[in-house]
N, C-alpha and C positions, 0 to 999 in steps of 0.2 A: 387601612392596611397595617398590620404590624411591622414594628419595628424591624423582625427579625426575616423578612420578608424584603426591608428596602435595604438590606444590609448589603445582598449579590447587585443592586443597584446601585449606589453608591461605591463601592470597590469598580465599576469602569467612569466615575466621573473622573476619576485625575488624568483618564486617557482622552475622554472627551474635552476636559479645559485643555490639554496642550494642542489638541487640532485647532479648537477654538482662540491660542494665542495666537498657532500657524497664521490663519486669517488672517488676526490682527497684525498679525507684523506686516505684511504683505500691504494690506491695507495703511498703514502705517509708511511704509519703504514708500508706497507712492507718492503720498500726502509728501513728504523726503523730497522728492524728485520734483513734480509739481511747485512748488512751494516759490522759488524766484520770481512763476508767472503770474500769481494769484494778484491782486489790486488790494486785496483787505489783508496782508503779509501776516500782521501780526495776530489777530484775530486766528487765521488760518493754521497760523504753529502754535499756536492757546491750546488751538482742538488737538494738534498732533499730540501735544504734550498730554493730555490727558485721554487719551486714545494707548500711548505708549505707557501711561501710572497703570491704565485698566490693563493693559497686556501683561503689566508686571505682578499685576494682582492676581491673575488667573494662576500663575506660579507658584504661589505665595501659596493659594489654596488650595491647589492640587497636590502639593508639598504636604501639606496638615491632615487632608482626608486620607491622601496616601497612604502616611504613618498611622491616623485614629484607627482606621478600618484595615492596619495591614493587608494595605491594597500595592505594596510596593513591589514591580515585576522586573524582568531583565527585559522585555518591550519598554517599558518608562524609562527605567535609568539609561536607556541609547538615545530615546526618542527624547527624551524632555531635554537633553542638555542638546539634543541636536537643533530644536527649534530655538535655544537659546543662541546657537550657533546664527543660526541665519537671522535675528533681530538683531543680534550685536554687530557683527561683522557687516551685513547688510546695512545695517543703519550708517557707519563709519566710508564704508563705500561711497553710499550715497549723497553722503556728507561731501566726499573728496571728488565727485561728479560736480557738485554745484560747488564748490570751492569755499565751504565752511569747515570752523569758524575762519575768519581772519584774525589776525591778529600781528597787531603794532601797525608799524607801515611797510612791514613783508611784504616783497612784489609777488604776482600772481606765481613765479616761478619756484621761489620759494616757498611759497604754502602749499603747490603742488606735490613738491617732494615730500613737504612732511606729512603733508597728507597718506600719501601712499606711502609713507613707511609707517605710519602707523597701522595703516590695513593691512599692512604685510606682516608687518608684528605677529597681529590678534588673529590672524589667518594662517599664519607658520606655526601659532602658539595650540589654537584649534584643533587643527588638522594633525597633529599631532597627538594633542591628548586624545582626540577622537579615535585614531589608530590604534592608542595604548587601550582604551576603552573600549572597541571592539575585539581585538586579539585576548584582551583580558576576561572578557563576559563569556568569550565562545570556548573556554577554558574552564571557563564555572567559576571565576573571581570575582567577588563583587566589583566592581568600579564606579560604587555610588562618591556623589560629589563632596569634596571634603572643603575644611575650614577654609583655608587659602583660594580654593576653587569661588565660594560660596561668598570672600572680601572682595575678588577678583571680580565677577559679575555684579557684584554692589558700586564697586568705583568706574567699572564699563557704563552700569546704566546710570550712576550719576555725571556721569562724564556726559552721557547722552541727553539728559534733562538741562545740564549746563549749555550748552552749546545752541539750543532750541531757546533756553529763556535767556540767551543771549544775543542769539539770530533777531529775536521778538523784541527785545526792550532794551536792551544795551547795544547793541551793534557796534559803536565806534565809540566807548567807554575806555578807559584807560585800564580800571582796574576790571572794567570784563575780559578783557585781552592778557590780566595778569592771573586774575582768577581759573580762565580754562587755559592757563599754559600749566599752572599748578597743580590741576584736575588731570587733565591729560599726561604727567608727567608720573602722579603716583599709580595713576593709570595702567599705564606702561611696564612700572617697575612691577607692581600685582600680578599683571600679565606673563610678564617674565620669569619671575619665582615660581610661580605656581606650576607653571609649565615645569621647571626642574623639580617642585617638588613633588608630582606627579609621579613623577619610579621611584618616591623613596618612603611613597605610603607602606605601612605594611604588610598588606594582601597584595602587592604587585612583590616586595621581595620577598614573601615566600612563594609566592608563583616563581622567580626567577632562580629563588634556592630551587624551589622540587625540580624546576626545568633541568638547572644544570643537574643535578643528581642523575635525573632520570637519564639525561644525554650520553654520560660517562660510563653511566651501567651496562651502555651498550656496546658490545666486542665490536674492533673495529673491522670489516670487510676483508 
């Protein structure tokens, strides 16, 4: 078959890898949840861990063919940060379901809390750019994912490979306890910039310049 033939084929694989991470992560999220009653523990979050590099790798490629074959759509840029949404946030959930990581000799009630403030974080933080993200695209703005966005989900998903090869082979380590309180904390901070610097790209302030312009141009009632 010619090249120039597999070319309309490849322009829908980056839609096809992000349903195909959908799965994974789902698949993934349960492996999460499961995981305290398994007997082979470690072995068991071996597989998560590498189940979760492949999820991240379907990104990675569908990222690259996207750009090679200018196959980049306003369906992708909603949809592919949205399934990033539910592997991150989901994963951290389920993390704070089964009451991972521990860390020090933190009673259950404390690790509780920080548990859930950290999902509320990455869920407040989300839910948000998600908002700016749709309002922005249904406007004709691009709102493809920038640098800060792009450290952001690097330090999420190393945050999330920490926590699993530390659940597996460190569990009650001193410096595993010190390593993902350090992980987790730049974590956080990623999280939080990124989220502010999300309206100070600049295709959302000229959307918010033309907005106001256009608003004022209008006689009032």
């Amino acid at each position: 078959m010619p090249f120039s033939k597999l070319v309309p084929m490849l322009k829908q694989l980056p839609n096809i890898l992000t349903f195909a991470r959908l799965g994974l992560s789902i698949i993934f999220l349960v492996m999460i949840l499961y995981s305290p009653q398994v007997a082979h523990r470690t072995v068991f979050l071996d597989g998560a861990f590498v189940l979760f590099v492949v999820a991240g790798l379907t990104d990675v490629v569908d990222g690259i063919v996207a750009r090679r074959f200018n196959a980049t759509s306003k369906f992708g840029r909603m949809v592919d940060p949205l399934v990033d949404k539910v592997l991150v946030v989901g994963t951290f959930t389920c993390f704070a379901l089964i009451g991972e990581p521990t860390l020090f000799d933190w009673s259950p009630a404390t690790l509780a809390v920080v548990h859930w403030l950290v999902v509320a974080i990455l869920a407040a933080r989300e839910a948000y750019v998600t908002v700016l993200r749709h309002v922005a695209e249904a406007k004709g703005v691009n709102f493809a994912a920038t640098r800060s966005g792009k450290l952001k989900m690097l330090l999420q998903s190393f945050a999330i490979g920490t926590v699993l090869i530390k659940m597996a082979h460190v569990p009650d380590q001193t410096w595993g306890y010190w390593f993902t309180s350090v992980t987790f904390l730049a974590m956080i901070v990623a999280t939080i910039v990124s989220g502010f610097l999300a309206t100070r790209r600049p295709s959302w302030r000229q959307y918010k310049q033309e907005g106001t312009h256009h608003d004022s141009s209008i006689p009032p009632s």
